[in-house]
C-alpha positions as a Markdown table, in Angstrom:
| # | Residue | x | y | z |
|---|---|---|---|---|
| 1 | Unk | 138.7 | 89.1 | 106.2 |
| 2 | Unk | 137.1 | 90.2 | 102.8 |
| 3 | Unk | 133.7 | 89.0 | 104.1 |
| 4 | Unk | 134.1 | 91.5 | 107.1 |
| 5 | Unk | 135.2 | 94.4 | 104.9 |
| 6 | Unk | 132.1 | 93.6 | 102.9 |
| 7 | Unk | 129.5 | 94.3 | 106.0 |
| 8 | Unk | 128.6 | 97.7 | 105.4 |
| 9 | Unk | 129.0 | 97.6 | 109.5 |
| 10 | Unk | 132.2 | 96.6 | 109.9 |
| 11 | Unk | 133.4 | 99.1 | 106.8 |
| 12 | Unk | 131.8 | 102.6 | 108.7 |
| 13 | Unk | 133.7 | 101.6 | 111.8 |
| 14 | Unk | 136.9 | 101.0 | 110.5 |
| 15 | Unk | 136.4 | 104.1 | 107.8 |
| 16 | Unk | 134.5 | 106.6 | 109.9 |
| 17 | Unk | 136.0 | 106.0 | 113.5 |
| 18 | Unk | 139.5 | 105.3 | 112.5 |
| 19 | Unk | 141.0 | 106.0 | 108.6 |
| 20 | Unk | 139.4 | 109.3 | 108.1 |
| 21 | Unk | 139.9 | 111.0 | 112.0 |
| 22 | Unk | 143.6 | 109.6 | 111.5 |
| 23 | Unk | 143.4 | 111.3 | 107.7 |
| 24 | Unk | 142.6 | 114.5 | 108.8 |
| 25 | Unk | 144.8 | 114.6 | 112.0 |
| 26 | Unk | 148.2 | 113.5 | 110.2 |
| 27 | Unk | 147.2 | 116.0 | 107.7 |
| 28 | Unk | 147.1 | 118.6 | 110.0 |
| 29 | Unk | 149.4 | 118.3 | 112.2 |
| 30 | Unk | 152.3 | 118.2 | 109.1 |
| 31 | Unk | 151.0 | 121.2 | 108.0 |
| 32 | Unk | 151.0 | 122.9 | 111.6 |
| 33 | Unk | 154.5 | 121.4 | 112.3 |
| 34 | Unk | 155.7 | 123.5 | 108.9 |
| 35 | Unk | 153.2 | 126.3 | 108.7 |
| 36 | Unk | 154.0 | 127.4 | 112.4 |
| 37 | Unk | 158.2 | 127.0 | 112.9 |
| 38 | Unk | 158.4 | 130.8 | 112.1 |
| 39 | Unk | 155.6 | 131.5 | 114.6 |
| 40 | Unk | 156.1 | 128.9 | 117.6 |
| 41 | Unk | 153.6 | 130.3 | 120.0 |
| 42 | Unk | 150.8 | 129.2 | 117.7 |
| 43 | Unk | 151.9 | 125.5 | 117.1 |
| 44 | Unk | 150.6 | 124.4 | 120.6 |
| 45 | Unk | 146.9 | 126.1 | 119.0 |
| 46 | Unk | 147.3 | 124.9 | 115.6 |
| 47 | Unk | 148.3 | 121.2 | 117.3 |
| 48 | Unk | 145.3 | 121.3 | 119.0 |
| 49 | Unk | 142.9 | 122.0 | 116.3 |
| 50 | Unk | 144.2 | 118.9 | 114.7 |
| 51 | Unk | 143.2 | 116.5 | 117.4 |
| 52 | Unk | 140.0 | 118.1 | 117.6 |
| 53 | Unk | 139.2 | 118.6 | 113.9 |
| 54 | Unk | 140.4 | 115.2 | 113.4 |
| 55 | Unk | 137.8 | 114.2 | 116.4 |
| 56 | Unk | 134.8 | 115.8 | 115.1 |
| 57 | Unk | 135.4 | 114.0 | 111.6 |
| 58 | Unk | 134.8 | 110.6 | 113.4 |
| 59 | Unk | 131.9 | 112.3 | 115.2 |
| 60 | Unk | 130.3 | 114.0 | 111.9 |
| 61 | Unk | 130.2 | 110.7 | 110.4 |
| 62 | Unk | 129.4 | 108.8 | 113.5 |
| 63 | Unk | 126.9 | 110.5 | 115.1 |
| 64 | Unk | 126.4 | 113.0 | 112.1 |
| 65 | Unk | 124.3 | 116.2 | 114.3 |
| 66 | Unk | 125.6 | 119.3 | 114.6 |
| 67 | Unk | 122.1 | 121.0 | 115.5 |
| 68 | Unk | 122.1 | 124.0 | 117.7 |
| 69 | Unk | 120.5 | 124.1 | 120.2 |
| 70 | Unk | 121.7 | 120.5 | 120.6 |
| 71 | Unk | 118.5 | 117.7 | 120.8 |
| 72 | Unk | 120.4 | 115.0 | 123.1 |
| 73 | Unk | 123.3 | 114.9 | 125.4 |
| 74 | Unk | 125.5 | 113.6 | 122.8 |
| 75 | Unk | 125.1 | 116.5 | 120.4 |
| 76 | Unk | 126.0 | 118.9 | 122.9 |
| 77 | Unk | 129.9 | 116.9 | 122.8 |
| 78 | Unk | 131.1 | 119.2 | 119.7 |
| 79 | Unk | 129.8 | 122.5 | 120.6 |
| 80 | Unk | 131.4 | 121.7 | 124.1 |
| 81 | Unk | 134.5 | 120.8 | 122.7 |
| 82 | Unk | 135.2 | 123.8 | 120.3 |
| 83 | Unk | 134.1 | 126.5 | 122.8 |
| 84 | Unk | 136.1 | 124.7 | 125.5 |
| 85 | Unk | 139.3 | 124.0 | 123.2 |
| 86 | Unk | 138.9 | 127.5 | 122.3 |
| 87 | Unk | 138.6 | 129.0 | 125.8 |
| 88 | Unk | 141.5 | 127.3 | 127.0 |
| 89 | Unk | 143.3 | 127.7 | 124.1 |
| 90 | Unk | 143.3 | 131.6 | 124.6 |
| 91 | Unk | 143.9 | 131.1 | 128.4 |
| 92 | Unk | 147.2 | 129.9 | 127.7 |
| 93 | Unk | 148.6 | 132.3 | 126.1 |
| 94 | Unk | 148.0 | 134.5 | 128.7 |
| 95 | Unk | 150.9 | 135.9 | 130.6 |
| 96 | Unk | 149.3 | 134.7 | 133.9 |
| 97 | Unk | 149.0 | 131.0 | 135.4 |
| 98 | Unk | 145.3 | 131.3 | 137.2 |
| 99 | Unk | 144.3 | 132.2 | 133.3 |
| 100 | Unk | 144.4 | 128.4 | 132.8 |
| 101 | Unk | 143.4 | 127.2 | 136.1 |
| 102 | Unk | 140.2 | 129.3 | 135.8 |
| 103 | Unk | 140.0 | 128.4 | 132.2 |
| 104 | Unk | 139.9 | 124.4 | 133.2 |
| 105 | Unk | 138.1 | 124.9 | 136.2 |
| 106 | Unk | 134.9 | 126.7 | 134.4 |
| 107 | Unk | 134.7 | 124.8 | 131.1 |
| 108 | Unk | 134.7 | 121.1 | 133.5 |
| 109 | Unk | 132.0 | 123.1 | 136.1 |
| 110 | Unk | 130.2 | 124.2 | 132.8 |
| 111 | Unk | 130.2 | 121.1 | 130.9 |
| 112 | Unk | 129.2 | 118.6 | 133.8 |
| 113 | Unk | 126.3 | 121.1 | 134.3 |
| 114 | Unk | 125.1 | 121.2 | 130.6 |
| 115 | Unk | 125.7 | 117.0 | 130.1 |
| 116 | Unk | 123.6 | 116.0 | 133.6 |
| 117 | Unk | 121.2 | 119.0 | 133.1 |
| 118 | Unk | 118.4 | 116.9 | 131.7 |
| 119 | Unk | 119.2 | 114.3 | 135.5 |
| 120 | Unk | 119.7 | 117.1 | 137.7 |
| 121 | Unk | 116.4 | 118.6 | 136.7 |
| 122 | Unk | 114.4 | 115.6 | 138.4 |
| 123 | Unk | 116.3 | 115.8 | 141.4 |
| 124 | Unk | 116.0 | 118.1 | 144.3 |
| 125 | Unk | 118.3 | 120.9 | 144.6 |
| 126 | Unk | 120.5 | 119.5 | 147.4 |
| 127 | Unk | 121.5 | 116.1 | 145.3 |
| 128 | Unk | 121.5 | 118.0 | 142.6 |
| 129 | Unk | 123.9 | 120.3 | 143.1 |
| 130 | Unk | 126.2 | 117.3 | 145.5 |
| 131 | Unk | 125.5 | 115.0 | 141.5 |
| 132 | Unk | 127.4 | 118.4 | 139.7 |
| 133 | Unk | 130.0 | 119.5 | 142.2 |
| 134 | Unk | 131.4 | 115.9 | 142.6 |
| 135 | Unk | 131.5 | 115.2 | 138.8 |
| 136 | Unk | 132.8 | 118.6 | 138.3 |
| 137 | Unk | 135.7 | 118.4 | 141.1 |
| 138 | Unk | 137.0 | 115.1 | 139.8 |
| 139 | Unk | 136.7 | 116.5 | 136.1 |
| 140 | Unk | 139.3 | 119.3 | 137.5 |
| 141 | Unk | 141.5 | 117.4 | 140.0 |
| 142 | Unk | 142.1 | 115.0 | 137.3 |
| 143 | Unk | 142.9 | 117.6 | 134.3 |
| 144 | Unk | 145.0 | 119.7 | 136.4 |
| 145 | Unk | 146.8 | 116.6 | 137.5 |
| 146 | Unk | 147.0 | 115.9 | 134.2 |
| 147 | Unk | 148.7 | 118.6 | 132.5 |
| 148 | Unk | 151.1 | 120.4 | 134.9 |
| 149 | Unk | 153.0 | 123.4 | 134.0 |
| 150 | Unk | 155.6 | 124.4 | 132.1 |
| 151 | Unk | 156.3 | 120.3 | 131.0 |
| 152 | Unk | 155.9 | 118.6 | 127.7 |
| 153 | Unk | 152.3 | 116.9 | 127.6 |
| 154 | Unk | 153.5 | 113.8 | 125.9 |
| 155 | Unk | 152.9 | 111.5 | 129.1 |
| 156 | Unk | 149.6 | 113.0 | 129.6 |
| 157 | Unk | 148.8 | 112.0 | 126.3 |
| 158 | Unk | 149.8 | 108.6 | 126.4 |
| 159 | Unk | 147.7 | 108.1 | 129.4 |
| 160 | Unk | 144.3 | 109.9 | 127.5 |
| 161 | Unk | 145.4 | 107.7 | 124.4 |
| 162 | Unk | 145.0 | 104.9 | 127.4 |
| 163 | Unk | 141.6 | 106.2 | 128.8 |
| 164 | Unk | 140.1 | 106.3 | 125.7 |
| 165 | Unk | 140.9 | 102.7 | 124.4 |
| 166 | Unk | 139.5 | 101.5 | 127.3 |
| 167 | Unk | 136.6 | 103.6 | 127.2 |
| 168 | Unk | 136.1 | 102.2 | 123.3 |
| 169 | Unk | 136.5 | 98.8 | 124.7 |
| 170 | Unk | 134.2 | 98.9 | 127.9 |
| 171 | Unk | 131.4 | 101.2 | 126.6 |
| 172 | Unk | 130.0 | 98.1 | 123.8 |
| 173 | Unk | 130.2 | 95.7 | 126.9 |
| 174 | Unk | 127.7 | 98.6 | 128.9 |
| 175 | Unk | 125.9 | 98.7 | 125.6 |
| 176 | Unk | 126.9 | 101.4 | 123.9 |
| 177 | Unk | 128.5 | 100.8 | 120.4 |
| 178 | Unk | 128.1 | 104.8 | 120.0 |
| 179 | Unk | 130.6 | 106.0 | 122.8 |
| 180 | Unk | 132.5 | 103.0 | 121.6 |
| 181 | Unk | 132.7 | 104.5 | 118.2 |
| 182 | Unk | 133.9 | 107.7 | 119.9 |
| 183 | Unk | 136.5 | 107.0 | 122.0 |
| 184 | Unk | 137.8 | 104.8 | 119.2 |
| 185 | Unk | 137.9 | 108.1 | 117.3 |
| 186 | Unk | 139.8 | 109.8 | 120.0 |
| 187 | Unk | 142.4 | 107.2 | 120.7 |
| 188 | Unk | 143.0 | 107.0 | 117.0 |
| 189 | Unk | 143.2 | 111.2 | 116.7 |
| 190 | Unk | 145.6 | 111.0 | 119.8 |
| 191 | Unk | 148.0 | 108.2 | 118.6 |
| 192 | Unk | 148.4 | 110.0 | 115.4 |
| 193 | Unk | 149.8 | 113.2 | 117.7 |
| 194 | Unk | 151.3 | 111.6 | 120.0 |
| 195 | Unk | 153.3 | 109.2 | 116.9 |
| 196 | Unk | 154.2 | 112.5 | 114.7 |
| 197 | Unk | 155.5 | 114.5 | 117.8 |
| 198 | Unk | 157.4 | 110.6 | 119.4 |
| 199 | Unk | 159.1 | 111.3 | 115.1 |
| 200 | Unk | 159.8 | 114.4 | 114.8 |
| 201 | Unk | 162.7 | 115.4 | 116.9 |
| 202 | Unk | 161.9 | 118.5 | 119.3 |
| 203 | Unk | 158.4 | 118.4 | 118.9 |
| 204 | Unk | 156.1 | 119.4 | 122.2 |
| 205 | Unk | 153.0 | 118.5 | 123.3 |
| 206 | Unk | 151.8 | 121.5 | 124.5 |
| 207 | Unk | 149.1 | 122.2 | 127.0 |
| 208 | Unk | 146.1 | 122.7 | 124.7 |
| 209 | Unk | 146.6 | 119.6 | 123.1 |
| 210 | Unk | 146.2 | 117.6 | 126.6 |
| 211 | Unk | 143.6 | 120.1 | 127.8 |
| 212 | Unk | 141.3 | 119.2 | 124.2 |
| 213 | Unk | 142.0 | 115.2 | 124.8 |
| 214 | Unk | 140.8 | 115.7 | 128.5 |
| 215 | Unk | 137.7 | 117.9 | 127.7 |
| 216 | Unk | 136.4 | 115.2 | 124.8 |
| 217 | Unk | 137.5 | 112.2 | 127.3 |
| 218 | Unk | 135.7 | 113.9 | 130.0 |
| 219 | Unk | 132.5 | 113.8 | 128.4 |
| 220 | Unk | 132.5 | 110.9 | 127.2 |
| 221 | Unk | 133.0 | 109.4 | 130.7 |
| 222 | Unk | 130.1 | 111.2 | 131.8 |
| 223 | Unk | 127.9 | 109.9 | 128.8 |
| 224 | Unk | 129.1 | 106.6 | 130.0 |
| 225 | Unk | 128.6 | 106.4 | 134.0 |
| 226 | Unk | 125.2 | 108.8 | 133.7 |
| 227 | Unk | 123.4 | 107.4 | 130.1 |
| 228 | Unk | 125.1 | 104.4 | 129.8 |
| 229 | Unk | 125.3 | 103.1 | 132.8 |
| 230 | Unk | 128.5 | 102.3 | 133.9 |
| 231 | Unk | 128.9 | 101.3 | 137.3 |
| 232 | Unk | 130.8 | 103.4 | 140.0 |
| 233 | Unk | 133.0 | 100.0 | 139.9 |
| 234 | Unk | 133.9 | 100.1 | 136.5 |
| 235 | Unk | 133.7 | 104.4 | 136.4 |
| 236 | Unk | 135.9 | 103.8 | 139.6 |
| 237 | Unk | 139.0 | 101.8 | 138.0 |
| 238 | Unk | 138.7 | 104.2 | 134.7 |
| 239 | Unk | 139.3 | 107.0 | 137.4 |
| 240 | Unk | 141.9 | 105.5 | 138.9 |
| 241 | Unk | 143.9 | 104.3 | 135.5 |
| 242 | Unk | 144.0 | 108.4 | 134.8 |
| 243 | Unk | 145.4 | 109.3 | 138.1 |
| 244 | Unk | 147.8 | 106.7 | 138.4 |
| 245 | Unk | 149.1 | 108.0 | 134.5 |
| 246 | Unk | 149.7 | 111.0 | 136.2 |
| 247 | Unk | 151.5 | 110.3 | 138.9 |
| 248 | Unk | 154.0 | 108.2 | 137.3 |
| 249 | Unk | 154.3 | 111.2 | 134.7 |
| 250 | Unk | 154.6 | 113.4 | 137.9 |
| 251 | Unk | 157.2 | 111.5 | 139.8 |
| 252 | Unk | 159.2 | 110.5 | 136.4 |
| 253 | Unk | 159.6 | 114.3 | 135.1 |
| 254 | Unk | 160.0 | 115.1 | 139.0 |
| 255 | Unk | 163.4 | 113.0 | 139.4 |
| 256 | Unk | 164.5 | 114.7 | 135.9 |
| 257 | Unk | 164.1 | 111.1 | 133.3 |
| 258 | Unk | 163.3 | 112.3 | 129.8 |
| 259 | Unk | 163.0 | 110.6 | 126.6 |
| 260 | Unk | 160.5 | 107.9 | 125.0 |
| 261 | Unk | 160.7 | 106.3 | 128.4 |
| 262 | Unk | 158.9 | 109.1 | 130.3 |
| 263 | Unk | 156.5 | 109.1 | 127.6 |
| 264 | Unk | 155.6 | 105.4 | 127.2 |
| 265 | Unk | 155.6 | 104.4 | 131.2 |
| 266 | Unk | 152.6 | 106.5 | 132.3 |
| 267 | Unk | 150.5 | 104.7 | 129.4 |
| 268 | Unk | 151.9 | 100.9 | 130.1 |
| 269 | Unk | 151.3 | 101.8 | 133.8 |
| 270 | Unk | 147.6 | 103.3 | 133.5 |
| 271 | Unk | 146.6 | 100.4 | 131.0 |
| 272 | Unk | 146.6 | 98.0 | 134.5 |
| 273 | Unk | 144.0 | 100.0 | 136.6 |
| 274 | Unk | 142.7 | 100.1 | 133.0 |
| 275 | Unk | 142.1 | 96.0 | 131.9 |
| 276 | Unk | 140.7 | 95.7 | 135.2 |
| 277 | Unk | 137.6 | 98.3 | 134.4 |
| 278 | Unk | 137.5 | 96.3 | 131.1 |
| 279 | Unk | 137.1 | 93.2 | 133.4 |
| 280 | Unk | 134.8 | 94.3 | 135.7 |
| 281 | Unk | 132.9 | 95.2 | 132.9 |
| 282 | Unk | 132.7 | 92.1 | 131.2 |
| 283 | Unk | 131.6 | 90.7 | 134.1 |
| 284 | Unk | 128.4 | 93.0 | 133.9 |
| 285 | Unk | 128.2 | 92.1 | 130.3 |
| 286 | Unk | 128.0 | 88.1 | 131.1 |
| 287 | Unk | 125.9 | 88.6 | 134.0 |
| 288 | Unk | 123.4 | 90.0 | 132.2 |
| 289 | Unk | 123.1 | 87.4 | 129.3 |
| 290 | Unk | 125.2 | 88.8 | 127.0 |
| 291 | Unk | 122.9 | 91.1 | 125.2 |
| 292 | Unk | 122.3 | 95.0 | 124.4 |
């Protein structure tokens, strides 16, 4: 065990993916809990901000390029997560419901555009668009499934905790030790939330905390089937291990069950659809000889 902590390797991606982005969460989100109670509208925002300041802490030592205009796909993933965290974030305090439906609907139409840009670009303008309006739909269907109204977001969280362990655990198989890196820094940012809010008795998880975990898992996934290249088999199941976390969320909170229960069954039921993607792509991985 000391020999591993000794490879400088090993070190950065225990340090860098997990210690510090869980660091900076947990630190957060205690001071949000106790710095908001006299102003509760503003903990769902301040909530938030922790999982996606504790996310950009793995990236900035990760990936470490915060250039603007971004120079690859993958610098592009923090400016797209602040504007979109931000955007939504504002469109839920709105008095109005359609605030936050236009909100999710533009930042997924506006972010598949920007991440595929440089593929769209060589196609013609009839795949083209088909390549953006399909990602883009299932980015929406799939966050507005998600995160209904009006409900605690903890069973939406446990499912993105879900997606994004599986995407840590297929995208080195797809070689890709990068997004591996990543959505090891958002699972760890999300199980930090989700494990303070589980502790502390009448803590939400609002909507802008689910809405920041499915903007940063949702482009990740598309640096993973488009740059990565994932196949629609393995992008398929991953799909599918998201939706079926929402449905059992939906039909749970729909027959009135609360507690830990309808928190934890959307995650244990996701993570089937879930090992299946991360067998399919170990298959891939073996077929091809092993190697990156």
């Amino acid at each position: 065990m000391w020999n591993l902590w000794q490879s400088s390797f090993v070190r950065s991606l225990i340090l860098d993916s997990a210690l510090f982005p869980a660091a900076v969460t947990m630190l957060m989100v205690v001071a949000a809990y106790y710095k908001t109670r006299k102003y509760p509208s503003w903990h769902s925002t301040f909530w938030a901000a922790a999982i996606l300041a504790g996310f950009l802490v793995g990236y900035a030592l990760t990936y470490r390029d915060f250039s603007f205009p971004p120079r690859t796909v993958l610098s592009w993933l923090p400016w797209l997560a602040l504007v979109g965290g931000t955007v939504v974030a504002i469109a839920d305090h709105r008095r109005y419901q359609w605030w936050r439906y236009g909100a999710r609907g533009l930042i997924a139409g506006a972010s598949a555009f920007v991440l595929l840009w440089p593929i769209l670009r060589q196609e013609t303008v009839p795949a083209a668009f088909l390549a953006w309006l399909t990602v883009a739909m299932l980015w929406s269907v799939l966050w507005f499934a998600l995160t209904p109204d009006n409900r605690d977001q903890k069973p939406a969280g446990t499912t993105l905790f879900v997606g994004a362990v599986g995407l840590a655990l297929v995208a080195p198989l797809l070689g890709s030790i990068l997004l591996a890196q990543f959505g090891t820094a958002l699972a760890v940012v999300l199980a930090v939330a989700l494990v303070f809010s589980l502790l502390m008795r009448g803590s939400r998880w609002d909507s802008p905390s689910a809405d920041v975990g499915v903007l940063i898992l949702g482009n990740l996934m598309v640096d993973l089937r488009f740059y990565a290249g994932a196949s629609m088999v393995v992008m398929g199941w991953l799909l599918v291990s998201l939706a079926a976390g929402a449905v059992v969320a939906g039909i749970l909170q729909h027959r009135g069950h609360s507690g830990h229960w309808t928190v934890l069954a959307p995650g244990l039921i996701s993570s089937l659809p879930m090992a299946v993607a991360g067998w399919m792509a170990l298959q891939t991985y073996l077929a091809s000889g092993g190697g990156y």
